[in-house]
Kinemage of the C-alpha trace (Angstrom):
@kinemage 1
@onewidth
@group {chain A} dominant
@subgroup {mainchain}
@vectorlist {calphas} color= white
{ca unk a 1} P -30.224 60.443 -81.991
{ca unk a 2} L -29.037 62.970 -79.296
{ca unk a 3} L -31.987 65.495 -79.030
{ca unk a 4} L -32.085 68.697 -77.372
{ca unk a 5} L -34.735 71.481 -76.437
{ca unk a 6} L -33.121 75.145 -75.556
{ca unk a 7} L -36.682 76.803 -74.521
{ca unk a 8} L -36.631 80.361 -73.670
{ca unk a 9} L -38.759 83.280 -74.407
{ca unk a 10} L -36.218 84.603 -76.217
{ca unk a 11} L -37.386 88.720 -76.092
{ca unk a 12} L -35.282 89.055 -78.302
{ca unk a 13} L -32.564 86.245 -78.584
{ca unk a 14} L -28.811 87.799 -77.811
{ca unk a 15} L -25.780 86.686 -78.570
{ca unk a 16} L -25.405 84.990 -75.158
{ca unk a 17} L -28.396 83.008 -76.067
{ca unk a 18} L -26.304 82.311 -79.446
{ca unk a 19} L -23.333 81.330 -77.269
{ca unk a 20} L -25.387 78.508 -75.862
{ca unk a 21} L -27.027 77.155 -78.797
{ca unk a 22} L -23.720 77.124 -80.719
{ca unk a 23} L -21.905 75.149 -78.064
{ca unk a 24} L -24.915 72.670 -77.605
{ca unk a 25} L -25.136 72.095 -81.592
{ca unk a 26} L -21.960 70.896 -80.926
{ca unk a 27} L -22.550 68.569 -78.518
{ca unk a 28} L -25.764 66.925 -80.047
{ca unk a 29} L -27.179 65.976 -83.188
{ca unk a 30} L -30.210 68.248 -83.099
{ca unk a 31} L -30.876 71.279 -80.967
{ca unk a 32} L -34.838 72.565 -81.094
{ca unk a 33} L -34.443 76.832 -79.509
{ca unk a 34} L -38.192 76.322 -78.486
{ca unk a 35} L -39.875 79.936 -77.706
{ca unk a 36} L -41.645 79.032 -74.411
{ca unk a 37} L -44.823 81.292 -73.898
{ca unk a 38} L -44.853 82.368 -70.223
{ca unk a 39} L -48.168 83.438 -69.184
{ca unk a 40} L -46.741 85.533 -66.647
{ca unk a 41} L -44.355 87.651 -69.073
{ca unk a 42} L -45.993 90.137 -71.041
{ca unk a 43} L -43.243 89.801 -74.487
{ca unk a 44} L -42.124 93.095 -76.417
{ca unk a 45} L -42.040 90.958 -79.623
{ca unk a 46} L -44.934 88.346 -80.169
{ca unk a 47} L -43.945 84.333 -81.022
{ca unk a 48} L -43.801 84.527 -84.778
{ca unk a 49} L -41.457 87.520 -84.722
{ca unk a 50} L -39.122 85.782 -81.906
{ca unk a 51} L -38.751 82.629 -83.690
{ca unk a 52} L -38.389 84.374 -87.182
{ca unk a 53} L -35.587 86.630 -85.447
{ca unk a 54} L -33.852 83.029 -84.155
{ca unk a 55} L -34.263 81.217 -87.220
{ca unk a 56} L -32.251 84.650 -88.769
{ca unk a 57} L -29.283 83.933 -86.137
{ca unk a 58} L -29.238 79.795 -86.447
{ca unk a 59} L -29.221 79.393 -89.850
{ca unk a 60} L -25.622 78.234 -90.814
{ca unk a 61} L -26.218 75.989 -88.154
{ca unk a 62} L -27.557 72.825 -90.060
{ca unk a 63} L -28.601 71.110 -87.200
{ca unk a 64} L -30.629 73.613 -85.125
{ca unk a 65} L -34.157 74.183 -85.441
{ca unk a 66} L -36.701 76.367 -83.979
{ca unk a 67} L -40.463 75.864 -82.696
{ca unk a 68} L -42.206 77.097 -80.207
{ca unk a 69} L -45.065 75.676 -77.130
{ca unk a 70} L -47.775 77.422 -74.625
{ca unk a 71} L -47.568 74.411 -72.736
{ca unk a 72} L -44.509 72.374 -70.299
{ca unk a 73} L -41.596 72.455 -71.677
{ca unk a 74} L -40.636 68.402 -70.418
{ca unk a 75} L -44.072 67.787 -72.642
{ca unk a 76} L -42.846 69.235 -75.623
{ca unk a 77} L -39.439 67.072 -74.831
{ca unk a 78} L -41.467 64.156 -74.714
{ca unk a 79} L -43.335 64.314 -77.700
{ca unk a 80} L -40.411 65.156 -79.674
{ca unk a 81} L -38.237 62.009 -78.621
{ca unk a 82} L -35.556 64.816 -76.877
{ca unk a 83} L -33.990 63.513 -74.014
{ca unk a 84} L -31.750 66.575 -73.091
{ca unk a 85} L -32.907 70.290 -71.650
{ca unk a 86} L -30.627 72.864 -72.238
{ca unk a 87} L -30.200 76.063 -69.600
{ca unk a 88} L -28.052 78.597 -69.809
{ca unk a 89} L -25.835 79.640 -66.895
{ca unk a 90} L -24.663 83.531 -66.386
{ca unk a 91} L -24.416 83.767 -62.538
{ca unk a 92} L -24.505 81.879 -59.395
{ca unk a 93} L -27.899 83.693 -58.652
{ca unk a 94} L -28.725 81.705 -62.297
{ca unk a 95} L -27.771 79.000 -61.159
{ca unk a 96} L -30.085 78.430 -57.790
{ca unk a 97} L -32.957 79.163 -59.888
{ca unk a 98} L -31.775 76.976 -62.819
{ca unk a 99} L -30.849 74.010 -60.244
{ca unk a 100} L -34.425 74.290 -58.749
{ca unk a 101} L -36.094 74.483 -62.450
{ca unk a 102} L -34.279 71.095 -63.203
{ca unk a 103} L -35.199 69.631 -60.406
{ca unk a 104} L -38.807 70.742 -60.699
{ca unk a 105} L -38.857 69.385 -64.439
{ca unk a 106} L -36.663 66.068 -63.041
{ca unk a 107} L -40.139 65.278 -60.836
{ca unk a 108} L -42.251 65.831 -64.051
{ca unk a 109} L -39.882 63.792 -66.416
{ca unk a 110} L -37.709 61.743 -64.907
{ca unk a 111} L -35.982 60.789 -68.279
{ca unk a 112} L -35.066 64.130 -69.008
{ca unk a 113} L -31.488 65.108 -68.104
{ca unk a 114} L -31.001 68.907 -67.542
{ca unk a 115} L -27.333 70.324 -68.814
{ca unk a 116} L -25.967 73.350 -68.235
{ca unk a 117} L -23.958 75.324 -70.401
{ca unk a 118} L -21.969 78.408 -68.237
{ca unk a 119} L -21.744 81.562 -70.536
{ca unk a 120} L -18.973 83.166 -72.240
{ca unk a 121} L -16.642 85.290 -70.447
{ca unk a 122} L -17.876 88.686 -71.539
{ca unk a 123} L -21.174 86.925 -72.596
{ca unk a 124} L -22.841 87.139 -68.699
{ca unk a 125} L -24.064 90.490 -68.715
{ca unk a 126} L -26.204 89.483 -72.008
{ca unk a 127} L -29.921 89.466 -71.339
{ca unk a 128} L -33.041 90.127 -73.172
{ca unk a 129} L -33.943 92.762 -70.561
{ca unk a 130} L -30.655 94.696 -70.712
{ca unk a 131} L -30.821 94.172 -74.424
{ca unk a 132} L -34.118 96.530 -74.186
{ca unk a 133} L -33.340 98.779 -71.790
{ca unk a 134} L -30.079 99.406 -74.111
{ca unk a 135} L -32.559 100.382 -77.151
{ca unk a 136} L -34.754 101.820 -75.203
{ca unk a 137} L -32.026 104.838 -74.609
{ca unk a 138} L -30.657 104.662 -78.083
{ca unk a 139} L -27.418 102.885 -77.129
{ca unk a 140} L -24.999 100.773 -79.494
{ca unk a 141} L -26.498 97.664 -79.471
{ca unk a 142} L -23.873 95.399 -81.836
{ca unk a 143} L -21.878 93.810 -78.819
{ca unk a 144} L -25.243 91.936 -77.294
{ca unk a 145} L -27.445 90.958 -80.456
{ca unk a 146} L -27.075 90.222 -84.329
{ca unk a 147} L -27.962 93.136 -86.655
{ca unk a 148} L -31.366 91.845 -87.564
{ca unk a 149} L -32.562 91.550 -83.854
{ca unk a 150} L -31.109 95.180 -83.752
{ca unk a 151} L -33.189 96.307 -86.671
{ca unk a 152} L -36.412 95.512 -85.180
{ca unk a 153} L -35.452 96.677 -81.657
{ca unk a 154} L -34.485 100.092 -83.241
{ca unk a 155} L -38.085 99.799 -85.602
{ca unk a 156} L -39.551 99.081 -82.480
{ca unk a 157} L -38.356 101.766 -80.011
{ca unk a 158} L -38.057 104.341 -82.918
{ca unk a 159} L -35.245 105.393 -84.550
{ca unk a 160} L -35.375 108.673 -83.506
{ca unk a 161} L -34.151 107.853 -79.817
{ca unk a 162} L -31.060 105.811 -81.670
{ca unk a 163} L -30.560 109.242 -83.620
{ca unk a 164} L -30.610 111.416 -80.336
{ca unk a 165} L -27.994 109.003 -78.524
{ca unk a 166} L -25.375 109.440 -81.244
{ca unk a 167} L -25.730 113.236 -81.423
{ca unk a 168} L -25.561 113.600 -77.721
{ca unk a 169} L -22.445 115.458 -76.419
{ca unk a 170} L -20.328 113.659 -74.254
């Protein structure tokens, strides 16, 4: 069997992160979106709500499932038998650090093949962090994320500031 691990922190997932996990369901038998916790990020949303948000966006994907680790992501690889990282690619700046990440995890498991998967045209510009800064000022947020991850990011950031951006004058 043809197992893959998508990790990310997924804060929230976006529908370039969707992109990627729809093309690489196609191209193995199981796909794990792992939510990798990253010490050094400090997340708007905590695990549980990330992976409850991707579990939302994969389900009529039979063949996708979600978990999450606080430790290397090549570990978590190991001791699930998956043989394939998946990274997403939206730029060339993307992909120096994504080369140097696959090489980094090639030294720790050597048995672990790294693929990348380029985004979308129109998909490149979808990040987490824009995703935010988007609620944060109220703006339309259906072209980047499902309407669940919008929900919460309007809960979150109050609705009052989604309220104010569609009464502004233009």
């Amino acid at each position: 069997m043809r197992i893959a691990i998508y990790a990310g922190t997924f804060d929230p997932v976006t529908f370039g992160h969707l992109s990627v996990i729809k093309r690489a369901a196609g191209l193995f038998d199981a796909v794990v979106v792992l939510v990798a916790v990253n010490p050094c990020k400090q997340p708007m949303f905590d695990v549980h709500d990330r992976l409850l948000m991707i579990r939302e966006s994969v389900s009529a994907w039979t063949n996708v499932g979600c978990a999450s680790t606080e430790g290397l992501v090549v570990d978590f690889a190991r001791a699930h038998h998956a043989r394939f990282l998946v990274r997403g690619v939206r730029t060339c700046t993307d992909a120096e650090a994504e080369i140097a990440l696959a090489h980094a995890n090639h030294e720790l498991a050597p048995e672990i093949e790294t693929v990348f998967v380029p985004a979308e045209p129109g998909l490149s510009e979808a990040s987490s962090s824009r995703l935010k800064e988007l609620a944060s000022q109220g703006a339309d947020l259906t072209p980047w994320c499902p309407p669940q991850v919008a929900k919460r990011l309007q809960q979150r950031f109050g609705r009052a500031a989604f309220e104010e951006a569609a009464h502004a004058p233009l």
